[in-house]
C-alpha positions, 0 to 999 in steps of 0.5 A: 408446389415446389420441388428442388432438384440439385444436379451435382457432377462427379468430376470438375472436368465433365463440368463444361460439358454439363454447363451446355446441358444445364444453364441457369434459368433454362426451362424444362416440359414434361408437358404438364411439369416444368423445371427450371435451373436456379443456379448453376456451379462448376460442381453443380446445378440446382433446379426449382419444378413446379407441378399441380398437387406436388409437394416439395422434394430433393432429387440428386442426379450425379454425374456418371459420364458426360450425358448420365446421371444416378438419380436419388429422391429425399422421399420415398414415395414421389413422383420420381420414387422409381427413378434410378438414373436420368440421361442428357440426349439430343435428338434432331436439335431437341434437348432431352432430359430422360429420367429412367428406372432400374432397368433403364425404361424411361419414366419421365422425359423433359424438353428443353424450351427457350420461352417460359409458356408452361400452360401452353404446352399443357394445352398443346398435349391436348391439342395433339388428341383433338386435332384432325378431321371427323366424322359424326353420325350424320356424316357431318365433317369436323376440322378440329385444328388448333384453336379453330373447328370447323363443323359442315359450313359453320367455323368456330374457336375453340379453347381448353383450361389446362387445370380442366382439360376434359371442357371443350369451350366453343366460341367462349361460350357453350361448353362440352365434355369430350372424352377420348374413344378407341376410333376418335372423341366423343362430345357431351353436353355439360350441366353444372354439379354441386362440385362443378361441371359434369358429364351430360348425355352424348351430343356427338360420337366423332369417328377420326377420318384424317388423311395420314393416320390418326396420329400423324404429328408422331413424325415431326413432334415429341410425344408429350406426357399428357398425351400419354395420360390419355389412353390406356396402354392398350390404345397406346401400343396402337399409336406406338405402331401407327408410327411404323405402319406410315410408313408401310411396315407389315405386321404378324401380330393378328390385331394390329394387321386387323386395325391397320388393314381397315385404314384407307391410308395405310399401304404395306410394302411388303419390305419390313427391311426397307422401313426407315424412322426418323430421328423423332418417330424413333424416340417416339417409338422408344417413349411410348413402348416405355410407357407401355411396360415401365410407365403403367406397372402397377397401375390400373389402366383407365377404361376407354369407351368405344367409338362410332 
């Protein structure tokens, strides 16, 4: 489906400045939703989103100062009913679109991308999940890395459908369910239900082992929201910490210090003060604690089955 987003700036003057932010046919992820500029005016900008299951709505955001905007739907009830206002941000050369609620916690946020590849960026979310180095039961080693899995001394290819994102299929032919689990991934068999495939019995329990944190691409890429939809807050405050304890941080917090003390790769420097985040763990930190509060109020967090 389609959605017409008009973005109209308050001044002609801030007009330049938002013609640099919003160029026509530029293109916007959220990681499963993309926003293209239609077209652009020295008064406004006029952008077309496609997302699975949408129908089509009118967003206003109004210019407020060179980066702001205030933010109104033509629905009441859509995917951005809560959104009050939107900011314009660039962080370490990646450029931002963060639409906020009333009480400025980003909802939604967007990256500008200079290629039009919206199923791989889905899939790349999901890639962010899987990709590390495992352990089974047995003690067999798994090396999921992109499209490439390495289980023992076999290699294979892997591959997910962006609209089926929960089917693993390995070398274009067998395929398996995987689910996310609070110490890494757990592999099913599949068979084929009256509406699809469905959930078999467990083939594998995978324990995550890699040698820099479980989520260590939070120091060099933006979160994207399908990562997000994949955990329920409470995992999702371990992985807004994880960012920090990379880098020695101590925790007062009873669990966190109890998680992260069990980690062979994590060394407390007994320093909080000298703990420094980049560019991208900071915004990191910022899109995954809203995520936390603003992003889950009034929602049911999914249940996440326990690991190996």
């Amino acid at each position: 489906m389609k959605r017409i987003l008009y973005l109209t700036t308050a001044l002609l003057t801030t007009a330049s400045v938002a013609s640099a932010q919003f160029t026509a046919n530029s293109i916007w992820y959220n990681g499963s939703e993309k926003i293209t500029c239609a077209s652009e005016s020295s008064k406004s900008f006029m952008f077309e989103a496609e997302y699975w299951g949408d129908d089509g709505e009118t967003i206003t955001l109004t210019k407020t100062s060179d980066n702001n905007f205030n933010v109104l739907t033509s629905e009441k009830y859509s995917a951005f009913e809560r959104t009050k206002s939107a900011e314009y941000r660039v962080v370490d050369g990646h450029k931002l679109l963060l639409f906020k609620d009333e009480n400025g916690n980003i909802l939604k946020h967007y990256e500008y991308m200079d290629h039009d590849m919206w199923e791989a960026e889905i899939i790349k979310g999901y890639h962010y999940i899987l990709d590390g180095t495992y352990v089974d039961e047995t003690g067999v080693k798994y090396v999921f890395d992109g499209e490439d899995l390495t289980m023992g001394n076999n290699k294979c290819t892997i591959s997910l459908d962006p609209e089926m994102f929960y089917i693993l299929r390995v070398n274009d032919a067998a395929e398996y369910w995987w689910t996310v689990t609070t110490t890494g991934i757990n592999i099913y068999n599949v068979s084929e239900g009256e509406y699809g495939p469905v959930q078999g019995n467990v083939w594998h329990r995978l324990k995550e082992v890699s040698p820099n944190g479980r989520w260590d691409f939070l120091s060099k890429e933006i979160v994207p929201e399908t990562f997000m939809w994949r955990y329920p807050s409470g995992l999702i405050r371990i992985i807004r910490n994880e960012i920090y304890a990379r880098h020695g941080y101590v925790f007062n917090s009873a669990d966190l210090k109890n998680y992260f003390s069990k980690q062979p790769w994590y060394k407390p420097l007994n320093n909080n003060a000298a703990v420094k985040l980049n560019a991208i763990e900071a915004l990191n930190v910022e899109l995954l604690k809203a995520n936390e509060t603003a992003a889950r109020e009034g929602t049911d967090d999914e249940e996440i089955e326990d690991g190996l």
